[in-house]
C-alpha positions, 0 to 999 in steps of 0.5 A: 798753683802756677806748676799746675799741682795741688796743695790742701791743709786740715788742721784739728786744734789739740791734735796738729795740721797736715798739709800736702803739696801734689805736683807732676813733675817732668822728668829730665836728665841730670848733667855729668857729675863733674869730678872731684880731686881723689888726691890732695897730695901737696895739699896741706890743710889747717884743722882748727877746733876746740874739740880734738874729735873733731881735729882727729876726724879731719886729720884723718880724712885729709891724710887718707888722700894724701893731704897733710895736716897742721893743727890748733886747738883754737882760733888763737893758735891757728892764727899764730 
């Protein structure tokens, strides 16, 4: 293999395969997460969903930021 690791497979009729995959990987440093908006005061989102579960989740996760929210229960209402 190019990365220098090994990979094998063995396989029983009936029963399954299983195949592995060693590689020796160097470890490196992650960049700085860049940060994400706590906030969504001023934003306004528009939740479209047939379900109202899912509506009421997103409904709830937006305001929790300060976010407000209009909804439609479908494409048709949330283009009108």
């Amino acid at each position: 293999m190019r990365l220098g690791g090994q990979l094998s497979a063995a396989s029983t009729v009936g029963q399954g395969s299983n195949f592995t995959l060693i590689l020796v990987l160097e470890r490196c440093e992650a960049p700085a997460p860049t940060p994400i908006a706590t906030t969504l005061s001023g934003f306004t989102a528009l939740v479209v969903d047939d379900n109202a579960l899912n509506r009421r989740g997103a409904r709830a996760l937006v305001e929790r930021l300060g976010g407000t929210v209009s909804e439609a229960g479908d494409g048709r209402a949330g283009v009108t």
